[in-house]
Structure formats: structure tokens, C-alpha cells
C-alpha positions in Angstrom: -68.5 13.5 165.8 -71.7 11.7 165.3 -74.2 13.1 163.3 -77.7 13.5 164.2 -81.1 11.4 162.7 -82.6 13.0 159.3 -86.1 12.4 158.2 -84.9 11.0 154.5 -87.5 11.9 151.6 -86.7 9.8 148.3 -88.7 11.8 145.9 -90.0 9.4 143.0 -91.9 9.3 139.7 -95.8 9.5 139.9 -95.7 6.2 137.8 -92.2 5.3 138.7 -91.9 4.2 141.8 -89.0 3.2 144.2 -88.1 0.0 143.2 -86.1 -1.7 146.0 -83.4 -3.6 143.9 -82.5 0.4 143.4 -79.2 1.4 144.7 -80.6 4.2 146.7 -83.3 1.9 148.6 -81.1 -0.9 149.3 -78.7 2.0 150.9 -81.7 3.1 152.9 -83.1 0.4 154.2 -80.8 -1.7 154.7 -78.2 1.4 156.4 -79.8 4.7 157.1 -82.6 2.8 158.8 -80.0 0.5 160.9 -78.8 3.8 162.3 -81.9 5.7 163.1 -82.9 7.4 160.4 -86.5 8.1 158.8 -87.0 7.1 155.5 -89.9 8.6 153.6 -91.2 7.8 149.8 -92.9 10.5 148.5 -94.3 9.7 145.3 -94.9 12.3 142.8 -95.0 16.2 142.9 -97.5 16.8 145.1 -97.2 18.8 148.5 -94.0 17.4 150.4 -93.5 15.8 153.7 -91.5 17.3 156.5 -88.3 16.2 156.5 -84.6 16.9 156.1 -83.1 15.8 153.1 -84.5 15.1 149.6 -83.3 13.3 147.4 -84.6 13.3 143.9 -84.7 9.7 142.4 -87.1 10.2 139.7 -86.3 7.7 137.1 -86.5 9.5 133.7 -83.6 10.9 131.7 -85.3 14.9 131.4 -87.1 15.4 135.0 -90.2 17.7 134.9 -89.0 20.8 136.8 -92.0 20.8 139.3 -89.9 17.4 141.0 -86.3 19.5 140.7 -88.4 22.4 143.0 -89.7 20.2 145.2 -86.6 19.0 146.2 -84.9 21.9 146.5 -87.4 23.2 149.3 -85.8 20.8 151.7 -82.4 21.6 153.8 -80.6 19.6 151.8 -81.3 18.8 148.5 -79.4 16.0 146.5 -79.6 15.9 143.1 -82.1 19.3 143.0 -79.2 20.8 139.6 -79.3 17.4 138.0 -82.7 17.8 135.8 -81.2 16.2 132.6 -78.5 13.5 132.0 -79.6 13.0 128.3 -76.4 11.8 126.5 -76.0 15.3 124.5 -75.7 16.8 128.0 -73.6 14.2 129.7 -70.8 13.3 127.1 -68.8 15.9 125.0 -67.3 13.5 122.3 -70.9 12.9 120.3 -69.7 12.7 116.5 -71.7 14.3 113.9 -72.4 13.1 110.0 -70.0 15.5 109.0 -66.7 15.2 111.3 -63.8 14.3 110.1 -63.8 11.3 112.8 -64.2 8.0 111.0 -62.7 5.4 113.3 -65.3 2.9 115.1 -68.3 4.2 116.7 -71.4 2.9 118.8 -75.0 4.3 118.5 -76.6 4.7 121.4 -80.0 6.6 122.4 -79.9 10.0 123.7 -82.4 8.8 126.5 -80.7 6.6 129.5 -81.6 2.7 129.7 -83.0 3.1 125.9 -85.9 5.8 127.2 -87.7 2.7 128.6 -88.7 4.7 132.0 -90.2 7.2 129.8 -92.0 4.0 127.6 -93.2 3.0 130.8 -94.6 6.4 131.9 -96.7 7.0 128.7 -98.1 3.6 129.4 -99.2 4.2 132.5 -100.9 7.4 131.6 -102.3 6.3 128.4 -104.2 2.7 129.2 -104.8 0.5 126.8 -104.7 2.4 123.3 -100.9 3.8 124.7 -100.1 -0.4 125.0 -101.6 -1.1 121.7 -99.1 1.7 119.9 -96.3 0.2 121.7 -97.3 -2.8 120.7 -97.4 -2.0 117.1 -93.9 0.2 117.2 -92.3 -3.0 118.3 -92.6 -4.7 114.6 -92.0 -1.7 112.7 -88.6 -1.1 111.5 -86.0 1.0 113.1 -85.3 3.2 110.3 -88.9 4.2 111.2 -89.6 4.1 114.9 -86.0 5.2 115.4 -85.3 2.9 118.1 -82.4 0.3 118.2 -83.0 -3.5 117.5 -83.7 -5.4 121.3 -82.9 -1.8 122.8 -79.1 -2.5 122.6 -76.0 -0.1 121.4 -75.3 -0.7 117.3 -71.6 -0.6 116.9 -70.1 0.0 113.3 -66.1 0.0 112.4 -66.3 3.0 110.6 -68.2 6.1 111.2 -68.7 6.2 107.6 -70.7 3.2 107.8 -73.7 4.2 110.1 -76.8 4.7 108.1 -78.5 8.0 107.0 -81.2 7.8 109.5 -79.4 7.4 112.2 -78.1 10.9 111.7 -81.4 12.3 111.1 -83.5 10.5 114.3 -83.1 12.9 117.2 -83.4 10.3 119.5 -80.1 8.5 119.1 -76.3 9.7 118.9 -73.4 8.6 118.0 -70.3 8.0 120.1 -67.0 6.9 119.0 -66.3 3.4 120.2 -62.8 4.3 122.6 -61.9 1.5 124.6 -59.6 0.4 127.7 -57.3 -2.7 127.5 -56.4 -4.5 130.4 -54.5 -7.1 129.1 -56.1 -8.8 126.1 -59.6 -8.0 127.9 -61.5 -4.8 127.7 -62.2 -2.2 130.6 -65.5 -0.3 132.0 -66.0 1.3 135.3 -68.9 1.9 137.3 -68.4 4.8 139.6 -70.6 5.1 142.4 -70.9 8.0 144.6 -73.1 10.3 147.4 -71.5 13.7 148.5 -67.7 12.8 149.2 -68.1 8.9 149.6 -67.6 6.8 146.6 -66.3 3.4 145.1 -65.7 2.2 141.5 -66.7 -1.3 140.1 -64.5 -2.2 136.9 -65.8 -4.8 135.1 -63.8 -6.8 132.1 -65.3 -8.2 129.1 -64.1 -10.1 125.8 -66.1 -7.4 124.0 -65.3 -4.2 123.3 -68.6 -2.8 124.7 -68.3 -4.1 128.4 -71.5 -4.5 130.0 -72.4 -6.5 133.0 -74.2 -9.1 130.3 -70.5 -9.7 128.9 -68.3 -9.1 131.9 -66.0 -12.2 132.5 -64.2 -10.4 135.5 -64.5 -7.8 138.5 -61.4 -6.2 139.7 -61.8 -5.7 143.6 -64.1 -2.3 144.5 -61.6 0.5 144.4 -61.4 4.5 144.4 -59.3 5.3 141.6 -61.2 8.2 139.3 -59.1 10.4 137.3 -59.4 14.2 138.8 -61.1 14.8 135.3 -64.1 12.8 135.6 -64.7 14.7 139.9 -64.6 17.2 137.7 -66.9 16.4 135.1 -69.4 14.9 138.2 -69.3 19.0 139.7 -70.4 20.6 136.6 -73.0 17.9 136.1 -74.5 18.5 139.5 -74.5 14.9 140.2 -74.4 14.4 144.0 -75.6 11.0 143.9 -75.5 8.5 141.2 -73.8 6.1 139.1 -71.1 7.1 136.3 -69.9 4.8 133.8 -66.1 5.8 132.0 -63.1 4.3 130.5 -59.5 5.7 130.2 -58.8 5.5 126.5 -55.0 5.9 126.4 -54.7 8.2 129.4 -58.1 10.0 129.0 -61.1 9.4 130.4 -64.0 9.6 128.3 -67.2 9.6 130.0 -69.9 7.0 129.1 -73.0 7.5 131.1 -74.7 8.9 134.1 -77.5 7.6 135.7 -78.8 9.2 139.2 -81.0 6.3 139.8 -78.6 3.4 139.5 -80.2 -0.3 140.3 -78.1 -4.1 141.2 -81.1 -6.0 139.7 -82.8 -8.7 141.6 -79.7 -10.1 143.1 -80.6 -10.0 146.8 -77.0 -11.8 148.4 -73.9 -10.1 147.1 -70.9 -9.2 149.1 -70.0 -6.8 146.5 -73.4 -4.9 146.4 -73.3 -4.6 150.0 -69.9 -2.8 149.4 -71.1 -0.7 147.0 -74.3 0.1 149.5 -72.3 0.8 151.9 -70.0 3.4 150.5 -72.7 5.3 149.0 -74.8 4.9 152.4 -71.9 6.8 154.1 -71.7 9.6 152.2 -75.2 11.0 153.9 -73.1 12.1 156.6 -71.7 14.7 154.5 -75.2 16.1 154.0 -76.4 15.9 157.5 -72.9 18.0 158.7 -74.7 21.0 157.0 -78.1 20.8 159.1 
């Protein structure tokens, strides 16, 4: 049965907005538009347009709950229960100074993408003596700033071995470092999804922390997601996004989630017209409830 054409609202940052290498924008322009439907970019929290569906793209890890309200005026509202994917909400297997754990482990920072939206934001709203601080935290020690060197994870081989200050800087945690073997390669997948459509992207590395930077293969796009992570992606509230996981000897362990995934500046890709595609179809499920 063919659905009907939604007025669209992408509800974005004040300071943060939609940037159209995002997943989301290249979905709806270059799919929801093809077939008829309105896209609107409403930037900030201010009064809303009319429309249909919202869909809250606001690009910081904690989302100010006047942006969460807005959304959830509209008929359907995607991503309205998904105010915070800080790392302490998203993944249960954080490691404290004093667990017994001590295998490998990887700090990371509780914010997503190193809290660099939220760098960004207090920029914008503080002129130039907010770009003269960041200037000056950048050649200050990370024992003090509490940030990690060039904004990348810190891996150690023993839990014992991550410093003191680590453990007592609020904004980073500590994640034991499980991995996936395939082969003598390692394993991450990228698990895109909107409403009941969905793909995964696995990426294989020589390092143990696969990131797109390392990755030396793709396995072909594929929809194999252990029942625990769907799961894991209902209590999270996450109807549209981007989740990162391994299997580490039969259990998935949940790395990430992001709800406004980007492909970068890569602008002819068979593969991320695949994965724009399967998230662009699962808008239909929304616009069977209206």
C-alpha cells in the first residue's frame, strides 16, 4: 500500500546545523524528496513548523529538553526518548578503579565524537574570549584539561595500568578493550537503522580498535544483529541512528550510539547510497501511523 507525502521536520542545534554529508540529510534529499515528500530544517527550539514527522537531529551527546518537547508535539516523533547517549547511559560494561577486572581496556570520553559538538557550541556562543580558552586548553596537559591526546581512545593492556586521573576526570570512562576476530583481522560493526529498516556495515582492521581510519576491509552491507543489541536499541529509545558493537565470543558488547551519524565528505559511494537507502525506507513505518 503506498503511503502518503509527510511534511519532514529535521529539528537541529541552534549552532549546529544540518550538515549534509549527515546520514539523515543525504537520506532526505537525495530519497524522501525523490518521492514527494517535504523536507523542512528547523533550526533551534523556537516555535515549530507545521508538519508531520520530527525528527530530532540535534548533534550533542545530552540534548536540552526544550528540543526533546518540541519534537514530541509532532504526529510522529523520532528520537523524542533519546535525550542522552552519554557512554555511562549507552554501555553497561564501564569498569571502575576498584573492579576486579584487569584485562586490557580503552579510555574513551563519556561525551560522543570526544564532546567536540559541544566544543563547538560554547564557541559559537562565547566569541572570541571562548576561542582564546580553547586555544589555551589545547597545550595544557591532559592530566589537567582531562581530555585525551588528538581526541583519540588511550588503550592500556592492563586496567591496572591506567593513571589515577583518569579515574578521577568525570569526563572520560573506561571500557574494557573486548574484541572480534575474524580471521587474524579484528571486527566492528556499524548498525544503521530508522523504525524497522536497517543495515549493518562491518569494517576489519589490523588493530584492535577498528575504526574507519584503520579498516583494511568491508564485508558486504548485511542485517545480521544479535536479538540482544534490538533489544538494547528499544530501551535506548533509539529510532534512528547509528550503533557501533562487536560480538566478543558470542556476546555482544555495545560500543556506541550516535543519533546523528555522518559518511564524511565522500559524495560517490555505492555503499553509502546503500546504507541511505535502507535507512530512507524505514520512514514508511512512521507515516503507517498518520
Amino acid at each position: 500500500m503506498a503511503t502518503r507525502r509527510a511534511a519532514v521536520v529535521i529539528v537541529t542545534g541552534r549552532s549546529l546545523a544540518l550538515d549534509p554529508n549527515a546520514t539523515l540529510a543525504r537520506a532526505a534529499f537525495a530519497f524522501w524528496s525523490a518521492r514527494g515528500h517535504r523536507i523542512i530544517v528547523h533550526d533551534g527550539a523556537g516555535p515549530p513548523p507545521a508538519g508531520d514527522v520530527a525528527i530530532l537531529h540535534v548533534d550533542l551527546t545530552r540534548v536540552p529538553a526544550a528540543y526533546c518537547d518540541l519534537v514530541a508535539r509532532y504526529p510522529v516523533a523520532i528520537n523524542a526518548r533519546v535525550a542522552d547517549i552519554s557512554k555511562r547511559r549507552v554501555c553497561p560494561d564501564l569498569v571502575s578503579a576498584g573492579d576486579a577486572y584487569d584485562g586490557p581496556v580503552m579510555v574513551k570520553t563519556d561525551l560522543n565524537h570526544a564532546g567536540i559538538p559541544e566544543r563547538q557550541t560554547r564557541i559559537a556562543a562565547g566569541g572570541m574570549r571562548a576561542r582564546l580558552a580553547e586555544a589555551a586548553l589545547r597545550h595544557l596537559p591532559a592530566s589537567w584539561t582531562g581530555r585525551l591526546p588528538n581526541d583519540e581512545y588511550v588503550v592500556f593492556a592492563r586496567k591496572g595500568q591506567v593513571p589515577r586521573w583518569v579515574w578521577r576526570t568525570p569526563a572520560l570512562v573506561v571500557q574494557p578493550l573486548y574484541t572480534e576476530r575474524r580471521g587474524g583481522l579484528f571486527a566492528m560493526h556499524q548498525w544503521y537503522c530508522l523504525g524497522d529498516s536497517d543495515c549493518v556495515s562491518t569494517f576489519l582492521s589490523h588493530q584492535p580498535v577498528v575504526k574507519l581510519s584503520t579498516a583494511v576491509a568491508r564485508l558486504p552491507l548485511h542485517r545480521d544483529v544479535p536479538d540482544a543489541l534490538r533489544r538494547r536499541r528499544a530501551e535506548l529509545g533509539v529510532d534512528y541512528g547509528k550503533l557501533d558493537f562487536i560480538v566478543h565470543e558470542g556476546r555482544p558488547i555495545l560500543l556506541d550510539a550516535n543519533r546523528t551519524p555522518n559518511e564524511g565528505a565522500v559524495t560517490t559511494s555505492g555503499r553509502i547510497a546503500e546504507i541511505c537507502a535502507a535507512v530512507a525506507a524505514g520512514l514508511d513505518f512512521y507515516l503507517r501511523r498518520l
